[in-house]
C-alpha positions in Angstrom: 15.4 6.6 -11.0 12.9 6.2 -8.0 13.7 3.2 -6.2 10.4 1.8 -3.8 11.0 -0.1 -0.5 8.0 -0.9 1.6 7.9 -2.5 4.9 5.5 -3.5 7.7 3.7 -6.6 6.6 3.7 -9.5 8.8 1.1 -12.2 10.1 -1.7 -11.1 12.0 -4.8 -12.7 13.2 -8.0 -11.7 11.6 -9.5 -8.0 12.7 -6.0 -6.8 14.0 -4.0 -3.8 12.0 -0.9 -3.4 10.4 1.0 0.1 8.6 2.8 -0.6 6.1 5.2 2.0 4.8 6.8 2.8 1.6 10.4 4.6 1.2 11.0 6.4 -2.0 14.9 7.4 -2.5 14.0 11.0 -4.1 10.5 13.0 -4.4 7.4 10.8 -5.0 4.9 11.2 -7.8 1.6 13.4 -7.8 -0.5 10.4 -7.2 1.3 7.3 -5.8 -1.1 4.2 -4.6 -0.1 0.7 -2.9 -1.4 -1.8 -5.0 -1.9 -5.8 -3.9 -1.4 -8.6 -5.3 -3.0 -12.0 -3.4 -1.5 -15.5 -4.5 -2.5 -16.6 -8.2 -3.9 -13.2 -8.6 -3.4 -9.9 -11.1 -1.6 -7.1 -8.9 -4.7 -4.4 -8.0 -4.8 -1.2 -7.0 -6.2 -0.7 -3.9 -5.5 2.7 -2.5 -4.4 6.1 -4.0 -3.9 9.3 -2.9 -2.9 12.7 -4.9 -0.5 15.5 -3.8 -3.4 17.6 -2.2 -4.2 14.3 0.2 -7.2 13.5 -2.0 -7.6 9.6 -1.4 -9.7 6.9 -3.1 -10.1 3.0 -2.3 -11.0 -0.2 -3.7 -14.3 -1.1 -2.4 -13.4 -4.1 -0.8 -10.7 -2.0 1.3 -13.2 1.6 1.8 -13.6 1.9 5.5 -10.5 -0.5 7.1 -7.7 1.0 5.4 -6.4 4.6 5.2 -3.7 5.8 3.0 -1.4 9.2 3.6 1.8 10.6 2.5 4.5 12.7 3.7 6.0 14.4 0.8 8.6 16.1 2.9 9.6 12.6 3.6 9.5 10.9 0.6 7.3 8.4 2.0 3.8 6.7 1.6 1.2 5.1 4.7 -1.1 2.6 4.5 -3.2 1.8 7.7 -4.8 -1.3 7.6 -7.5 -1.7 10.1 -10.0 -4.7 10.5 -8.2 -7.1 8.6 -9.5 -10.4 6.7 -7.8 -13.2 5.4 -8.9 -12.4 1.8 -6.1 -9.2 2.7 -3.8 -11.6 2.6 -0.8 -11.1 -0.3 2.1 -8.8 -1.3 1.4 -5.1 -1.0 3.2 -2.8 -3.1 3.2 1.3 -3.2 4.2 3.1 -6.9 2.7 6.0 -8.3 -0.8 5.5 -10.2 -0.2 7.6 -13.3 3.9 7.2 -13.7 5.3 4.0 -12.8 8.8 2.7 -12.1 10.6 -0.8 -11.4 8.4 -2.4 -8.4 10.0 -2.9 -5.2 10.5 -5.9 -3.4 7.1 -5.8 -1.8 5.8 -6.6 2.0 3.9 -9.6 2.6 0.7 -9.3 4.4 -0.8 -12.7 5.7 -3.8 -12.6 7.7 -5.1 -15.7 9.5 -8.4 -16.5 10.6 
């Protein structure tokens, strides 16, 4: 089975960027998105991004963050520009239509 690590999350002050990456230990899925999950709140999907590089985003992430993939390395990108302290929480990659066990996360705090 697919096992997820992600990596890259940190503290950073408010506007600054962070790229988070996500390991998969054999071929990724079609679609695979990282999803978030702030403090006392549902895990949501944020960004996606199909086989052919097609992307979509949450609203409140369109135009600060960028996801990309690299199938030849198994691996998934999220660049995380202009940051706010409502970004703040665990971030998580797994594919969007086919799912398997969650990883351990990265933790993204931003302060103001």
């Amino acid at each position: 089975q697919v096992q997820l690590v992600e990596s890259g999350g940190g503290l950073v002050q408010a506007g600054g960027s962070l790229r988070l990456s996500c390991a998969a230990s054999s071929s990724i899925f079609s679609t695979m998105g990282w999803f978030r999950q702030a403090r006392g709140k549902q895990r949501e999907l944020i960004a996606q991004i199909t086989s052919r590089g097609v992307t979509n985003y949450a609203d409140s992430v369109k135009g600060r963050f960028t996801i990309s993939r690299d199938n030849a390395k198994n691996a998934v990108y999220l660049q995380m520009n202009s940051l706010k302290p409502e970004d703040t929480g665990v971030y998580y990659c797994n594919g969007v239509m086919t799912m398997v066990p969650w990883g351990q996360g990265t933790s993204v705090t931003v302060a103001s």
